[in-house]
C-alpha positions as CSV (number, residue, x, y, z in Angstrom):
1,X,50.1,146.0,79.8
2,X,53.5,145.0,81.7
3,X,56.1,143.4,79.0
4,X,56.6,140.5,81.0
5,X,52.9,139.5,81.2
6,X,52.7,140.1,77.2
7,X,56.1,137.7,77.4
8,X,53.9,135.0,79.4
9,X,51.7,134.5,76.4
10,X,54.5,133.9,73.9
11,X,55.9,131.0,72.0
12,X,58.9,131.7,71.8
13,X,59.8,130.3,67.6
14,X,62.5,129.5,66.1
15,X,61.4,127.3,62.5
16,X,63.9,128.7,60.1
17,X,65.5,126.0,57.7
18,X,69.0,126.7,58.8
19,X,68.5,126.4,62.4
20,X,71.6,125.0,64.0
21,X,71.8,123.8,67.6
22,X,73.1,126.7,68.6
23,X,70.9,128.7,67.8
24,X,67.8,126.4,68.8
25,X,69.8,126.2,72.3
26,X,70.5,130.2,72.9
27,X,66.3,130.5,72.1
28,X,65.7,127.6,74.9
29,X,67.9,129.7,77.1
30,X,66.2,133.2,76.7
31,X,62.6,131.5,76.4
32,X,63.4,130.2,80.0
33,X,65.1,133.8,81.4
34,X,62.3,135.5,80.1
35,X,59.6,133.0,80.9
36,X,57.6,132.5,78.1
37,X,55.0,130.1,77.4
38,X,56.9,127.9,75.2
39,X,59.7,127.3,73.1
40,X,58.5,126.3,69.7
41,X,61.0,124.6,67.4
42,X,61.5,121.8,64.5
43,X,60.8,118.4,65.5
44,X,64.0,116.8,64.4
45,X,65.2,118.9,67.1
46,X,62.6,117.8,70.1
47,X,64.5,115.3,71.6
48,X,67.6,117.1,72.3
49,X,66.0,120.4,73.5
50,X,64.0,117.9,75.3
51,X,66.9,116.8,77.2
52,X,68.2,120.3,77.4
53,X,65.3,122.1,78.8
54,X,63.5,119.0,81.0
55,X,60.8,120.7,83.0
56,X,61.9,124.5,83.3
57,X,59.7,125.0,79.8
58,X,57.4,123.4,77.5
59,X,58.3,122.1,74.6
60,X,56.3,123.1,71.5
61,X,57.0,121.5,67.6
62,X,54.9,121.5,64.3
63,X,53.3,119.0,62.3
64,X,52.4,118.9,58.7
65,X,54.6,122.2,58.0
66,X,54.7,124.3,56.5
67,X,52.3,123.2,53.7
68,X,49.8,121.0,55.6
69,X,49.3,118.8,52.6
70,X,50.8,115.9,53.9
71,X,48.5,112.9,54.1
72,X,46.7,112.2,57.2
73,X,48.8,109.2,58.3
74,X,52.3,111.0,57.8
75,X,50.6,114.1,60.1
76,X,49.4,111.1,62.6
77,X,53.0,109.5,62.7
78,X,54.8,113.1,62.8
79,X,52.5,113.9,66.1
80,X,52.9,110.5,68.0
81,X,56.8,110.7,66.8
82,X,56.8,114.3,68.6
83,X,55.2,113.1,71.5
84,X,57.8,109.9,72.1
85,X,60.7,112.8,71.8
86,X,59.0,115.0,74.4
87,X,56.5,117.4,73.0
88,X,54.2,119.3,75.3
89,X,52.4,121.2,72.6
90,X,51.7,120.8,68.8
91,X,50.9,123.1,66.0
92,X,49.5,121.3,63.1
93,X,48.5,123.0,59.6
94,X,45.0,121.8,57.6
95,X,45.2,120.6,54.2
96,X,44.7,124.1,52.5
97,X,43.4,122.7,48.9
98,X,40.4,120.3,51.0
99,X,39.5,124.3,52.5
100,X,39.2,125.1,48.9
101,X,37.4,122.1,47.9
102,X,34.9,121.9,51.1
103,X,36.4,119.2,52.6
104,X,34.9,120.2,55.8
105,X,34.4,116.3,57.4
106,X,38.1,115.2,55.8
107,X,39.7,118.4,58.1
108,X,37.7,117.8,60.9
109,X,38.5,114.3,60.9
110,X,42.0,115.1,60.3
111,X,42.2,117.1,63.6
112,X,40.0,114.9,65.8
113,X,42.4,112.0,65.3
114,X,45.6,114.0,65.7
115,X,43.6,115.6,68.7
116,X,42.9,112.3,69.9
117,X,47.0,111.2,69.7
118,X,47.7,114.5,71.4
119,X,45.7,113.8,74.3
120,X,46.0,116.3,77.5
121,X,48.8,118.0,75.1
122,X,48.2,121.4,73.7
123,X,47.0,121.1,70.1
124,X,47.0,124.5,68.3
125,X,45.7,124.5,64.3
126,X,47.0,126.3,61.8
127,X,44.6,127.8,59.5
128,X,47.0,130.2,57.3
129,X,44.0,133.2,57.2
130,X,46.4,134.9,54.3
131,X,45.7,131.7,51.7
132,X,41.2,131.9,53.1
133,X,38.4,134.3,52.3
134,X,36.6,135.4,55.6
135,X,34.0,133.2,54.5
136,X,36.7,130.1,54.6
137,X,38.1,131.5,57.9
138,X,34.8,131.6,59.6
139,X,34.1,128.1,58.4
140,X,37.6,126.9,59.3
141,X,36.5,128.5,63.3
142,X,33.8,126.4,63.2
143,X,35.8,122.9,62.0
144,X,38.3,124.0,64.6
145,X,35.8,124.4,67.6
146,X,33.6,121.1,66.2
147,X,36.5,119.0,65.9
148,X,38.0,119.9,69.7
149,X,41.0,121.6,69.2
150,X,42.9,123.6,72.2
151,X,43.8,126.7,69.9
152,X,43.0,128.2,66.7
153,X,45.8,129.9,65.3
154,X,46.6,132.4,62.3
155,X,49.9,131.4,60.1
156,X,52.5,129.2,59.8
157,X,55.0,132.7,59.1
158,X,56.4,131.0,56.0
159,X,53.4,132.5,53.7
160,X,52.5,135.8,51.9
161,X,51.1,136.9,55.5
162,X,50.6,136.6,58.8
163,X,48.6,137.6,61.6
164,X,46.5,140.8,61.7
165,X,44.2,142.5,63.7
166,X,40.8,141.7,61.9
167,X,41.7,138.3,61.8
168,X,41.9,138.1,65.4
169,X,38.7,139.7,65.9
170,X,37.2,137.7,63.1
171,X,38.3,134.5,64.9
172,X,37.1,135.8,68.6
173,X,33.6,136.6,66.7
174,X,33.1,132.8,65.3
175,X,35.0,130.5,67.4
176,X,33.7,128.6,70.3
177,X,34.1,129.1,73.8
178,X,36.5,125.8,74.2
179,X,39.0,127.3,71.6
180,X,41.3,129.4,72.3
181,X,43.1,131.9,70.0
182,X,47.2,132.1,69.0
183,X,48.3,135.2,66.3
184,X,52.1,134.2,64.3
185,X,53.8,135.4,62.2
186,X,55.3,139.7,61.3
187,X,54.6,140.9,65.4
188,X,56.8,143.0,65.4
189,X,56.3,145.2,68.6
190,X,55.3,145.3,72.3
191,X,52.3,147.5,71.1
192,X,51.1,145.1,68.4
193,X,51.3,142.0,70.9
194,X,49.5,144.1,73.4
195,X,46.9,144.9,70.4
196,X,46.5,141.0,69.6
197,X,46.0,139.9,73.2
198,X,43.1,142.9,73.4
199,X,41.3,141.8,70.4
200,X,41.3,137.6,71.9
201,X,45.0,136.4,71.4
202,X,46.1,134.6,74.4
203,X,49.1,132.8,72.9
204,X,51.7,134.8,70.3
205,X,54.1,133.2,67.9
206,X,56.9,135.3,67.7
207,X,60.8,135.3,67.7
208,X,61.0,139.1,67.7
209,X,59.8,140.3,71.1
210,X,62.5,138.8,73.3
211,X,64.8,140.2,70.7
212,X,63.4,143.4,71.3
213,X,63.6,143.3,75.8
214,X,66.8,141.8,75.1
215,X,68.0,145.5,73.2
216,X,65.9,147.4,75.6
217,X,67.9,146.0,78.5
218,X,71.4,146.3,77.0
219,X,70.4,150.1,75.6
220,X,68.5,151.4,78.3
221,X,65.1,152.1,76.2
């Protein structure tokens, strides 16, 4: 698979605590050289990459992050917030301790009515498989298709674990046809993105891979 197709699928991240505009500027500028899907970055920051990058890329943030325990309301205000500063896409993360207590309806509402906010946006879910069983990750595909999300993804990045193969497949297996699938969080290499998008992926969460074309074109291989 060429690199620049696997490239067209990425969301190009940069979430780290100490981001400085700087740095959130220099990703804008390679996400847009290299033509990725998005850049994904803090909201406090939307506004001003916003303004920076107008059309020539979509703007992605996150909501309810890392954690996802926030209440409803605060995830609600953080996605309508996001939206007035210029967010295209959104990445929200469930309430991890209502997975563990069966709080199926609570989750599903949760995500219909930030869904709802989002509107024609892209709303991708968090799930963090590394915290779940595969009997809670198969559950969590169905809440995810039931309550109409755009994209089911893997990990926030800031856990114990992020995406692997099996829970790629797993997800392709038991979500439904309207969702769509994003793997975050330790790709590390051309081959494994290639690997993801076989097994379902069609987005990737990643800062590394433009790192690595970026060496490959000042080294030569």
């Amino acid at each position: 698979m060429d690199r620049k197709d696997i490239l067209k699928m990425v969301d190009h991240t940069l979430l780290t605590q100490t981001a400085s505009w700087e740095e959130i500027k220099q990703i804008c500028e390679d996400a847009i050289a290299y033509g990725v899907a998005s850049v994904c970055i803090p909201p406090s920051y939307v506004k001003r990459v916003k303004e920076y990058v107008k059309d020539r890329m979509p703007v992605c943030t996150v909501i309810g992050f890392p954690n996802g325990y926030q209440t409803s309301q605060v995830k609600l205000y953080e996605t309508k917030e996001a939206i007035e500063n210029g967010a295209d896409e959104l990445d929200m993360v469930i309430n991890l301790g209502w997975v563990k207590d069966a709080e199926y309806k609570l989750i599903a509402d949760e995500i219909k009515e930030i869904k709802a906010a989002c509107g024609s946006r892209v709303l991708k879910v968090i799930i963090e498989t590394c915290l779940l069983t595969e009997e809670e990750k198969i559950k969590m595909c169905q809440v995810v298709t039931e309550a109409g999300a755009d994209f089911i993804k893997t990990s926030t990045g800031f856990s114990k674990a992020g995406a692997t193969f099996d829970d790629i497949a797993l997800f392709k297996k038991h979500v439904g046809d309207n969702v769509k699938i994003k793997a975050a969080g330790g790709i590390a290499s051309f081959d494994d993105a290639e690997q993801f998008i076989k097994l379902g992926a069609s987005r990737l969460g990643t800062s590394r891979l433009i790192k690595l074309a970026k060496n490959q074109e000042a080294t030569g291989y």
